[in-house]
N, CA, C and O of each residue as an XYZ file, in Angstrom:
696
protein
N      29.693      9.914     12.144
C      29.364     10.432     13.463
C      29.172     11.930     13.374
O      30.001     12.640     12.804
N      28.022     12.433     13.968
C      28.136     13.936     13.649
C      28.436     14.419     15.034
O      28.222     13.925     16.142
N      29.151     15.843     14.529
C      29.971     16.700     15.524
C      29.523     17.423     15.723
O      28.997     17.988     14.764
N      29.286     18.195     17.449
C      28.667     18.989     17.707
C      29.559     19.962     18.492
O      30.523     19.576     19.153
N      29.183     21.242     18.382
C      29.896     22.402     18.608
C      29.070     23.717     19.099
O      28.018     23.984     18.517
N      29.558     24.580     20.216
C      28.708     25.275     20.974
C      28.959     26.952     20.304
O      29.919     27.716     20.401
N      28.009     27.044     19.808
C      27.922     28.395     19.145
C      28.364     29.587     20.389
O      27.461     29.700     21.218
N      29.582     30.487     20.663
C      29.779     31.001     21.369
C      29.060     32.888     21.235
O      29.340     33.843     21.959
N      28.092     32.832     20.025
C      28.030     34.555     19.442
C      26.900     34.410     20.734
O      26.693     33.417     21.432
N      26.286     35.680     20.792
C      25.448     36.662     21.210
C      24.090     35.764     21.167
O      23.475     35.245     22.099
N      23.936     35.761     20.336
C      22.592     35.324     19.916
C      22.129     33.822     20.535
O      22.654     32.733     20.303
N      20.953     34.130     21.414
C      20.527     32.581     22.331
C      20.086     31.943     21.687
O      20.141     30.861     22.271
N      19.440     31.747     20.427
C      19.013     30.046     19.331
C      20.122     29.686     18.775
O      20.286     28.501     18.484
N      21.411     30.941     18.439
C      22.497     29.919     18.033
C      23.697     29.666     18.995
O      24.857     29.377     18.699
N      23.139     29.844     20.201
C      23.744     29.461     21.752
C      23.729     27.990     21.224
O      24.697     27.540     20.610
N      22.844     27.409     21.424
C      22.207     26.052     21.130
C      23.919     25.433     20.527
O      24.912     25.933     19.998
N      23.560     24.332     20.909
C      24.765     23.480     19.759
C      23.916     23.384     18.304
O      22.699     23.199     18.272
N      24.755     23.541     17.110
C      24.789     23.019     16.329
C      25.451     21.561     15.623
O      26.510     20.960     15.804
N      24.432     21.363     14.865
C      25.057     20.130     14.110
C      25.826     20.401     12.990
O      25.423     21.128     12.082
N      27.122     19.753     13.002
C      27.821     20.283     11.544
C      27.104     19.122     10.696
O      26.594     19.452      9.625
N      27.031     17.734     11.123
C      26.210     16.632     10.302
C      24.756     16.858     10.080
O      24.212     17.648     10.852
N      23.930     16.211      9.013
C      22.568     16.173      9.736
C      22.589     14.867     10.090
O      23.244     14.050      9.442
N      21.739     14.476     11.358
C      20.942     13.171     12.109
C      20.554     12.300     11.060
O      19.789     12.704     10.184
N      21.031     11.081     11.060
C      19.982     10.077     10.554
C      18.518     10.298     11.002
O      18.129     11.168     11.781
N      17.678      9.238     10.291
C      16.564      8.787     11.093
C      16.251      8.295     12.105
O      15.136      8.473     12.594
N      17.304      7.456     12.728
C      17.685      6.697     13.218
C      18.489      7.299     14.793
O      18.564      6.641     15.831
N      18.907      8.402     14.625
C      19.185      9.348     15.836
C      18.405     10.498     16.000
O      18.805     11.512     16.573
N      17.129     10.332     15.430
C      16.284     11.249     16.119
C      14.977     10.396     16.425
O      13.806     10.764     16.520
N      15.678      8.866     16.576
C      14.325      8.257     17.141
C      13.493      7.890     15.893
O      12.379      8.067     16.385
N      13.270      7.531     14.715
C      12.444      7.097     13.889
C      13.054      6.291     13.137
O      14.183      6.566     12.732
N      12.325      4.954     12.748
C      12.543      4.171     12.244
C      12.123      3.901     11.133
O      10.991      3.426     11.044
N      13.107      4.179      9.676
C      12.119      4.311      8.528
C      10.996      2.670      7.996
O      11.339      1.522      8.279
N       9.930      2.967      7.354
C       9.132      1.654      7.515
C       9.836      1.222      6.152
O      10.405      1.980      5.367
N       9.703      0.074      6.058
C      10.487     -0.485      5.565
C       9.159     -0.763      4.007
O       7.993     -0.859      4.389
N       9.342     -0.848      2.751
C       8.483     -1.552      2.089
C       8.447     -2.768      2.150
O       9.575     -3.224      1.970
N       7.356     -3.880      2.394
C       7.061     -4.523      1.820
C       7.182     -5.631      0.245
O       7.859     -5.413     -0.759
N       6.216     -6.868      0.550
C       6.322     -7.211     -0.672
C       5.240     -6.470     -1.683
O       5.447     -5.954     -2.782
N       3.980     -6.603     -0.905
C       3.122     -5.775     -1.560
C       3.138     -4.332     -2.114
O       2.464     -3.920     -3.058
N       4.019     -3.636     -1.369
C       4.311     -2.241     -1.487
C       5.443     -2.476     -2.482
O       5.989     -1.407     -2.756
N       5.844     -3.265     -2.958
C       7.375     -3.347     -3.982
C       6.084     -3.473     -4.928
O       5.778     -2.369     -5.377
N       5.408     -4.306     -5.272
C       4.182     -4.368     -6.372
C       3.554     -3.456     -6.300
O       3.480     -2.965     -7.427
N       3.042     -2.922     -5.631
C       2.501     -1.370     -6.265
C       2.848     -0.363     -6.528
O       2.123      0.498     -7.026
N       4.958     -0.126     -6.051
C       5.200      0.331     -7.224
C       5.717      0.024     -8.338
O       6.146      0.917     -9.068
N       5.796     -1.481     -8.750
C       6.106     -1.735     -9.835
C       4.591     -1.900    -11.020
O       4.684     -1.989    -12.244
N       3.300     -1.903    -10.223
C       2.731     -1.668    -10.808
C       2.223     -0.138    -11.052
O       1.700      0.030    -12.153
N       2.282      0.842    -10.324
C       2.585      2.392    -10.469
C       3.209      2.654    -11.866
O       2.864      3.435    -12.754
N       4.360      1.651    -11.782
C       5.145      2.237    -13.235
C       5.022      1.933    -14.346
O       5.540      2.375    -15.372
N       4.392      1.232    -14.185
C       3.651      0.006    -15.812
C       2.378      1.179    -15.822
O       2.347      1.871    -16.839
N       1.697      1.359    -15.141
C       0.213      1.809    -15.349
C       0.688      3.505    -15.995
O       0.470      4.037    -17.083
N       1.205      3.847    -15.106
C       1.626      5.547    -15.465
C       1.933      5.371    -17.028
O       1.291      5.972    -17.889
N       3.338      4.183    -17.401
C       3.700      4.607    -18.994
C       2.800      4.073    -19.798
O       2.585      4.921    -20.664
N       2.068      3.010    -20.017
C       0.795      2.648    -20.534
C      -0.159      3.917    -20.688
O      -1.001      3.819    -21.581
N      -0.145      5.153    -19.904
C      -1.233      6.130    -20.260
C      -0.370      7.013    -20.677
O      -0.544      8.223    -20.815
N       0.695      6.303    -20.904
C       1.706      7.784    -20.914
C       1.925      8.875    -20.170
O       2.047      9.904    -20.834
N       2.042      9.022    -18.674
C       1.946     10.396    -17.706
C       3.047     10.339    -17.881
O       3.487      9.350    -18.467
N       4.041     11.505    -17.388
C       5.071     11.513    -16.773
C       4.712     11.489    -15.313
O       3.545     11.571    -14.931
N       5.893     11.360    -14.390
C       5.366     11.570    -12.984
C       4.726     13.038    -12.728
O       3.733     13.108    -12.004
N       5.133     13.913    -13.158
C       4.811     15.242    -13.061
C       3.152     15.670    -13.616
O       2.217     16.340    -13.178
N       3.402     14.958    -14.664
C       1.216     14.504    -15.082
C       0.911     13.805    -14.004
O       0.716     14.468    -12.985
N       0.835     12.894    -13.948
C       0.497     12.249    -12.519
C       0.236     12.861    -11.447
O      -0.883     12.970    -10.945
N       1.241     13.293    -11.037
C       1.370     14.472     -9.860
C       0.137     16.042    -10.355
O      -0.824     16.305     -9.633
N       0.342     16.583    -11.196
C      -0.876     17.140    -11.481
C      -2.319     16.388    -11.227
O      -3.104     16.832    -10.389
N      -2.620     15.182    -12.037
C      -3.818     14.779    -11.802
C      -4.479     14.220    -10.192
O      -5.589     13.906     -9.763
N      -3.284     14.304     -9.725
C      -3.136     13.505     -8.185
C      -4.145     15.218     -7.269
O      -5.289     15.455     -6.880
N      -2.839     15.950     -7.330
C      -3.679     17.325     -6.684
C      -4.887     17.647     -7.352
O      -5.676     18.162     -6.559
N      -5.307     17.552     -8.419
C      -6.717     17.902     -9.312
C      -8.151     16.787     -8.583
O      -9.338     17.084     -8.720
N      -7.769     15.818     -8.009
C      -8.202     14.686     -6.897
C      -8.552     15.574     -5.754
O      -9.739     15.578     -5.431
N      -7.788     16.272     -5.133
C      -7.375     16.305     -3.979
C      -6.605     15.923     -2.945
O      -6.837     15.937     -1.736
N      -5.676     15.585     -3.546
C      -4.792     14.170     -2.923
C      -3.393     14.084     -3.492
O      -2.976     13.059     -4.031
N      -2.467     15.520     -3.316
C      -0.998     15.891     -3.995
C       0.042     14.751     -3.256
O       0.270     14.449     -2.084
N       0.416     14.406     -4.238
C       1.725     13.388     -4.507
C       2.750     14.154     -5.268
O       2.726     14.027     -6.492
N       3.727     15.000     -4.685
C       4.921     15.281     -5.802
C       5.482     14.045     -6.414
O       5.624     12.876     -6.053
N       5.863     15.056     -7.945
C       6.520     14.110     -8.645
C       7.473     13.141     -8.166
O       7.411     11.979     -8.566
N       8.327     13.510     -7.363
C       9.664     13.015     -6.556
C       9.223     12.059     -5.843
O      10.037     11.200     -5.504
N       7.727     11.927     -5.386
C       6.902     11.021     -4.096
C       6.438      9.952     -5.277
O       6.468      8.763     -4.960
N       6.081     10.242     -6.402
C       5.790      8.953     -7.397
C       7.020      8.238     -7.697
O       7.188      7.019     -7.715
N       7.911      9.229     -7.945
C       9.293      8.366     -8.636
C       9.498      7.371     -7.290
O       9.729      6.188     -7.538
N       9.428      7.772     -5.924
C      10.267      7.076     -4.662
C       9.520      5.917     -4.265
O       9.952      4.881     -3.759
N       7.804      6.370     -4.698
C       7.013      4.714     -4.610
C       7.465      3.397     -5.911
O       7.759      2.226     -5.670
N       7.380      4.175     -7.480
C       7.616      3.224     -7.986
C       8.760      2.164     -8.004
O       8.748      1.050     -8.525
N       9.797      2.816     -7.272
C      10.847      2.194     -6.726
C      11.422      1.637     -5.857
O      12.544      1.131     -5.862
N      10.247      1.750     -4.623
C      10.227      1.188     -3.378
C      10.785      1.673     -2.322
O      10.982      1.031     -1.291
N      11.047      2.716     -2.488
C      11.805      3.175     -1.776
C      10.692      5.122     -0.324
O      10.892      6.012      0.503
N       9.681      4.413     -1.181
C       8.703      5.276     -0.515
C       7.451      4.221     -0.239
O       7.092      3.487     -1.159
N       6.611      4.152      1.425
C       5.724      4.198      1.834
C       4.214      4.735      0.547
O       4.086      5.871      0.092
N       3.343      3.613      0.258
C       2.356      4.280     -0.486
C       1.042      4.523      1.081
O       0.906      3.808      2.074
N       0.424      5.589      0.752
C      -0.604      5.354      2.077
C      -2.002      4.546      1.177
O      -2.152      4.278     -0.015
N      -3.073      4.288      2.677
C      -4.483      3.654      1.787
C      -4.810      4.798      0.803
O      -4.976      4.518     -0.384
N      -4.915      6.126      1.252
C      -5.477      6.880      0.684
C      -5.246      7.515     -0.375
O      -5.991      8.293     -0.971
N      -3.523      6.976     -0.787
C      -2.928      7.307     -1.785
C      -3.073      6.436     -2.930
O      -2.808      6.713     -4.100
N      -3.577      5.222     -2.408
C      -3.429      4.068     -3.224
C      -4.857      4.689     -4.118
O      -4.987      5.194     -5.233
N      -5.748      4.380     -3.074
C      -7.146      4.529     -3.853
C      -6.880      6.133     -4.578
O      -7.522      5.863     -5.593
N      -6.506      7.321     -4.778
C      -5.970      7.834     -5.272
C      -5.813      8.011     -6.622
O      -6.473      8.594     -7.483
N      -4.188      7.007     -6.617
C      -3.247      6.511     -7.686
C      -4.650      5.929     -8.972
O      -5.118      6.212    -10.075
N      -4.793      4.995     -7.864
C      -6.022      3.784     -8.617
C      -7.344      5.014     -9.678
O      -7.694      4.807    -10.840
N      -7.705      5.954     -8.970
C      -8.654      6.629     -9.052
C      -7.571      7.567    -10.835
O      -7.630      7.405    -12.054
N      -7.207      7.969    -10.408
C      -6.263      9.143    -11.191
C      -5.598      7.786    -12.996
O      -5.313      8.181    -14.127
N      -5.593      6.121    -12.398
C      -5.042      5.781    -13.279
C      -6.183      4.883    -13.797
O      -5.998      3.898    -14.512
N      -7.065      5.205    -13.480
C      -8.819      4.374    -13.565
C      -8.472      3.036    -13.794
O      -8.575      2.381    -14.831
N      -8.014      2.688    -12.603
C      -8.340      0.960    -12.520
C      -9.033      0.916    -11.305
O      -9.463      1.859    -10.641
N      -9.116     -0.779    -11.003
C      -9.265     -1.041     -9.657
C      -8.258     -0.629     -8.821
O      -7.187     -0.375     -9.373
N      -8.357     -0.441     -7.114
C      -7.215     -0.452     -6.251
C      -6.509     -1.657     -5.986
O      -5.653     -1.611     -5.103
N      -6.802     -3.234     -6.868
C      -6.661     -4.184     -6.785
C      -5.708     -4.526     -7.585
O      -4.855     -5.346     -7.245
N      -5.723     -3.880     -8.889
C      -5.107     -3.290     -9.748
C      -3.031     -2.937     -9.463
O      -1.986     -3.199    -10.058
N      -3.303     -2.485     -8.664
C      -2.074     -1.692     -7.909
C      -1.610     -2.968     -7.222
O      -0.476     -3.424     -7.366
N      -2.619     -3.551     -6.419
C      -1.767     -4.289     -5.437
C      -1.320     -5.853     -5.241
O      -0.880     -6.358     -4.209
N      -1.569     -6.539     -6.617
C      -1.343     -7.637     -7.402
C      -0.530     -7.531     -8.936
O      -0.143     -6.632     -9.683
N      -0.528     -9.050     -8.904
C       1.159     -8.532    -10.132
C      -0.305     -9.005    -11.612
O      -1.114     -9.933    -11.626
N      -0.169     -8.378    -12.179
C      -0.850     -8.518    -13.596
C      -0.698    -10.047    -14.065
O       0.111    -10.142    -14.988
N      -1.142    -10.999    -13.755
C      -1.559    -12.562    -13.670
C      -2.198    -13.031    -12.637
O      -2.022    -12.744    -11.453
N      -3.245    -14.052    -13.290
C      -3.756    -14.726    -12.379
C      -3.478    -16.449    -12.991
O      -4.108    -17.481    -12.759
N      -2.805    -16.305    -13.462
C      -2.335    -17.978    -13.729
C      -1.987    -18.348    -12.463
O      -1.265    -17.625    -11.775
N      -2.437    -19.432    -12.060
C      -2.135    -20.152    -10.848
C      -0.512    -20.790    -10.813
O      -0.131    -20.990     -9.660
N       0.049    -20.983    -11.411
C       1.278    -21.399    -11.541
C       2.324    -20.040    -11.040
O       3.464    -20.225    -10.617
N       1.962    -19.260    -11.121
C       2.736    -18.166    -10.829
C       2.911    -17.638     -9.021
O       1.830    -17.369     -8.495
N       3.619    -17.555     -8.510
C       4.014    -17.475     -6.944
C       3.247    -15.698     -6.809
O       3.149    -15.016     -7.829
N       2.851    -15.252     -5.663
C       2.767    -14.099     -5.375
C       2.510    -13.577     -4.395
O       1.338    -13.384     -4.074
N       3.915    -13.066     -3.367
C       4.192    -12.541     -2.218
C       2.643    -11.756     -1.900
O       1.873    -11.391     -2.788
N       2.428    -11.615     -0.538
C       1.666    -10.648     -0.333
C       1.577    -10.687      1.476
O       1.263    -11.611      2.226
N       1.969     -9.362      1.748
C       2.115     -8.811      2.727
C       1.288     -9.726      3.735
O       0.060     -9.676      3.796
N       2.044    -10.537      4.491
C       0.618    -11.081      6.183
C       0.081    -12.210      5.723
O      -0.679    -12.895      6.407
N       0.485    -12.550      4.328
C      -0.137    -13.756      3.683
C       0.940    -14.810      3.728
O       0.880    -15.726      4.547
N       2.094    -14.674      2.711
C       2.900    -15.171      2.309
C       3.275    -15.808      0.718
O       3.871    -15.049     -0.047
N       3.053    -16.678      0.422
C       3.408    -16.831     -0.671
C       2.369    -17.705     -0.962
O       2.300    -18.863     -0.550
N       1.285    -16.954     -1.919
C       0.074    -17.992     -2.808
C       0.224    -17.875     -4.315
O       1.120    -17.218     -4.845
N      -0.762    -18.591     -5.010
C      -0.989    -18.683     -6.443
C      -1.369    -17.544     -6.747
O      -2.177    -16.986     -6.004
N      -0.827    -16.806     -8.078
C      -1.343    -16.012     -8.626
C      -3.048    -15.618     -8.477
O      -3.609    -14.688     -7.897
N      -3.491    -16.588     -9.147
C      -5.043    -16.617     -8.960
C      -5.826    -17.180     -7.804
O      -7.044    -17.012     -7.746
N      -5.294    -17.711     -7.067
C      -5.965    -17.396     -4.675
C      -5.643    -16.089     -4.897
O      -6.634    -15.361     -4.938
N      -4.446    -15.467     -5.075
C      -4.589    -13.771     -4.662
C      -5.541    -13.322     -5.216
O      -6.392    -13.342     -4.327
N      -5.928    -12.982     -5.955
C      -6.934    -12.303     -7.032
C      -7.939    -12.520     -6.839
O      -8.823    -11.663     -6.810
N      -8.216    -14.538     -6.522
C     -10.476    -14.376     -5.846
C     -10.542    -14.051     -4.909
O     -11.599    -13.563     -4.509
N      -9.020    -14.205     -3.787
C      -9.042    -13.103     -2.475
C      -9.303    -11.934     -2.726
O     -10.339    -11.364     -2.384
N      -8.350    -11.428     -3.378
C      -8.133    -10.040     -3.825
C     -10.054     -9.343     -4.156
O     -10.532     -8.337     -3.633
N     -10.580    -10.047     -4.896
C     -11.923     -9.740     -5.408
C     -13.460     -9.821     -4.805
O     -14.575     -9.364     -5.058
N     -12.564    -11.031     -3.474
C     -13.743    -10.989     -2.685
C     -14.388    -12.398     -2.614
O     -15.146    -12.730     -1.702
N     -14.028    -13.207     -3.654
C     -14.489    -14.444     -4.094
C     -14.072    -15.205     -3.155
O     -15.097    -15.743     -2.735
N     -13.056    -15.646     -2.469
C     -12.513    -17.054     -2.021
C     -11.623    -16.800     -0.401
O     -10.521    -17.339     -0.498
N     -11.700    -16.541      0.153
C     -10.128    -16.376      1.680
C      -9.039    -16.982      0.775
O      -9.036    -17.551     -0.317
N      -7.890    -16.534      1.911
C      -7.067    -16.652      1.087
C      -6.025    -18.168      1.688
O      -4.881    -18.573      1.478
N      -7.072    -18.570      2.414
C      -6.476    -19.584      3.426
C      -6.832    -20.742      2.384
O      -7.674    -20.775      1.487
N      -5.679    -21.893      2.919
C      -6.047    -22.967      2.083
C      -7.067    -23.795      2.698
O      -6.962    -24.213      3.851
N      -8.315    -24.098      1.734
C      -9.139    -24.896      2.360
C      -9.311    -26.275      2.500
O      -8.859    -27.079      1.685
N     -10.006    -26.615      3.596
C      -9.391    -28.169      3.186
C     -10.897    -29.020      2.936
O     -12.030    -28.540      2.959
N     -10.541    -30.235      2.729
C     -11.853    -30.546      1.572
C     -12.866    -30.747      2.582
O     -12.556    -31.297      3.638
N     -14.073    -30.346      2.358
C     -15.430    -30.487      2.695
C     -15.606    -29.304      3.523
O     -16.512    -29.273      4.356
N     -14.630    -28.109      3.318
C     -13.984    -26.906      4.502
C     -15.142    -27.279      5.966
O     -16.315    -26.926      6.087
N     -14.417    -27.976      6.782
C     -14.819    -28.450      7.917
C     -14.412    -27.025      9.188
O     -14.471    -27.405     10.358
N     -14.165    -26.049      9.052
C     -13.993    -25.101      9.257
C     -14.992    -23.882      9.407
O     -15.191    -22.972     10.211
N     -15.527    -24.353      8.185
C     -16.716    -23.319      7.400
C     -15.921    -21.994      7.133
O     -16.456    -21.043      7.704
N     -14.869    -21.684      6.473
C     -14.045    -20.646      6.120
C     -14.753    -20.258      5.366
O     -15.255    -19.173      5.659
N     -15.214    -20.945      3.915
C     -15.589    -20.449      3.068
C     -17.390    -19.552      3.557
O     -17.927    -18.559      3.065
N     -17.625    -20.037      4.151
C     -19.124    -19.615      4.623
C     -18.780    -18.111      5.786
O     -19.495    -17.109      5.798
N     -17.442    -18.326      6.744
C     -17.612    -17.222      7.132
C     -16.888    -16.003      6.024
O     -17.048    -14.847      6.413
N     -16.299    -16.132      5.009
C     -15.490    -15.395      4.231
C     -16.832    -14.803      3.570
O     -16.987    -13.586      3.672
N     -17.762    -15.512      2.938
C     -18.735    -15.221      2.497
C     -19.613    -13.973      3.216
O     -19.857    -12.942      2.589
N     -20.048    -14.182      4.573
C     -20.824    -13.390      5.982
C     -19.738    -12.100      5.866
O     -20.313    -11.152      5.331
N     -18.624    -11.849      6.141
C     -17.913    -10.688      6.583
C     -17.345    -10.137      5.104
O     -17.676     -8.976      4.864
N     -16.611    -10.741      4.175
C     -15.755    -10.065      3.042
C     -16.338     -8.875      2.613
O     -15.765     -7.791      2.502
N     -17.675     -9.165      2.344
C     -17.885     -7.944      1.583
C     -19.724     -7.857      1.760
O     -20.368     -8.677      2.415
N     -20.348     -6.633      0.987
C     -21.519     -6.226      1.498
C     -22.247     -7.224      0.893
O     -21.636     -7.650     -0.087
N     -23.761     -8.011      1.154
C     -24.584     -8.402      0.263
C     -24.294     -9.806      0.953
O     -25.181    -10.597      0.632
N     -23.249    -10.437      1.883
C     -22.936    -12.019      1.820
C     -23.892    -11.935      2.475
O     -24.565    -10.977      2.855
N     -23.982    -13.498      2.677
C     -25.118    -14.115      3.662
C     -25.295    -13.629      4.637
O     -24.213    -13.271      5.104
N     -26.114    -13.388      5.271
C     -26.341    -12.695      6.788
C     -27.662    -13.487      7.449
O     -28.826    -13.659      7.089
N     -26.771    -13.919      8.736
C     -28.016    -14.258      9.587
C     -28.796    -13.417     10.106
O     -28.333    -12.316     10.405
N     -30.189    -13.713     10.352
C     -31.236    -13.314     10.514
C     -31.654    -13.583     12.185
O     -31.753    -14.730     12.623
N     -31.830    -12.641     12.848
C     -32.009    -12.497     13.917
C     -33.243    -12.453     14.586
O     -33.368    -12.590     15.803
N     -34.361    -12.219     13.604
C     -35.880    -11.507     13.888
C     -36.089    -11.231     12.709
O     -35.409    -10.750     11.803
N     -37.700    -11.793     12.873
C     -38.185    -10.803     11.480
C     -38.313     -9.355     11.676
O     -38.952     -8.883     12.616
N     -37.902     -8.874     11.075
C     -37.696     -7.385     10.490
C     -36.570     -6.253     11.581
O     -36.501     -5.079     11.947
N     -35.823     -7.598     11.738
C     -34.508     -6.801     12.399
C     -33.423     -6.595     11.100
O     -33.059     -7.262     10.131
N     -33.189     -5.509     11.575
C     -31.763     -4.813     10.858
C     -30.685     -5.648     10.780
O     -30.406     -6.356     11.748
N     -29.948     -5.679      9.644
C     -28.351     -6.926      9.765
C     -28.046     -5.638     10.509
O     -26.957     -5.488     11.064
């Protein structure tokens, strides 16, 4: 519990009460975000990729600001451990600075289907559904036979640039 006490000197900012504690997060109104499953995999893949090139975090952190895009060392150590928030822009970043995909980061290094793999809003699929999701190839929904749905056809139209697109007019714009 922190204790508060009324500064009696002269001076009106340390009129103010002081805190002898500091505030949680949590008593000044913020709620820390919590990681994820996906965010636990990217930084466990953060830390595989970094020692594979050999950085230290502090290389890292150099090549990160040389980007445009500073990550202190202390902010790499707290992602690979989960214990830090990665942002989008950090990811693509990381990804950029450790030349992989950003896909790279956010899947566990298998696509054997036998293998389980959490993922944030999804839940729990095959190694390899994450990955033709992940790539653009497949939704990540299970389909069912003859996809009477047409999942696979709208996954195709929206996922990514180049899918099928209906045609509205000749020589109208998608």
């Amino acid at each position: 519990m922190s204790q508060m006490v009324a500064d009696t000197g002269s001076n009106t900012r340390r009129s103010l009460l002081l805190t002898l504690m500091p505030m949680t997060e949590q008593q000044r109104g913020r709620r820390a975000i919590e990681v994820g499953p996906t965010g636990k995999t990217v930084g466990e893949n953060l830390a595989r990729l970094r020692k594979i090139r050999g950085l230290t975090t502090r290389q890292l952190s150099g090549l990160l600001e040389s980007k445009q895009r500073p990550i202190p060392a202390s902010g790499i150590t707290r992602m690979e451990k989960g214990e830090r928030q990665v942002t989008v822009d950090e990811l693509v970043a990381l990804a950029a600075a450790l030349r992989v995909a950003p896909s790279t980061l956010l899947l566990p290094l298998t696509d054997d289907p036998s293998v389980s793999v959490e993922i944030t809003g999804v839940g729990t699929v095959g190694a390899e559904t994450a990955w033709d999701w992940m790539d653009g190839q497949l939704p990540i929904e299970r389909i069912e036979p003859g996809d009477p749905n047409g999942a696979i056809l709208q996954f195709q139209l929206y996922a990514r640039p180049g899918g099928r697109r209906m045609q509205f007019g000749a020589g109208e714009a998608d």
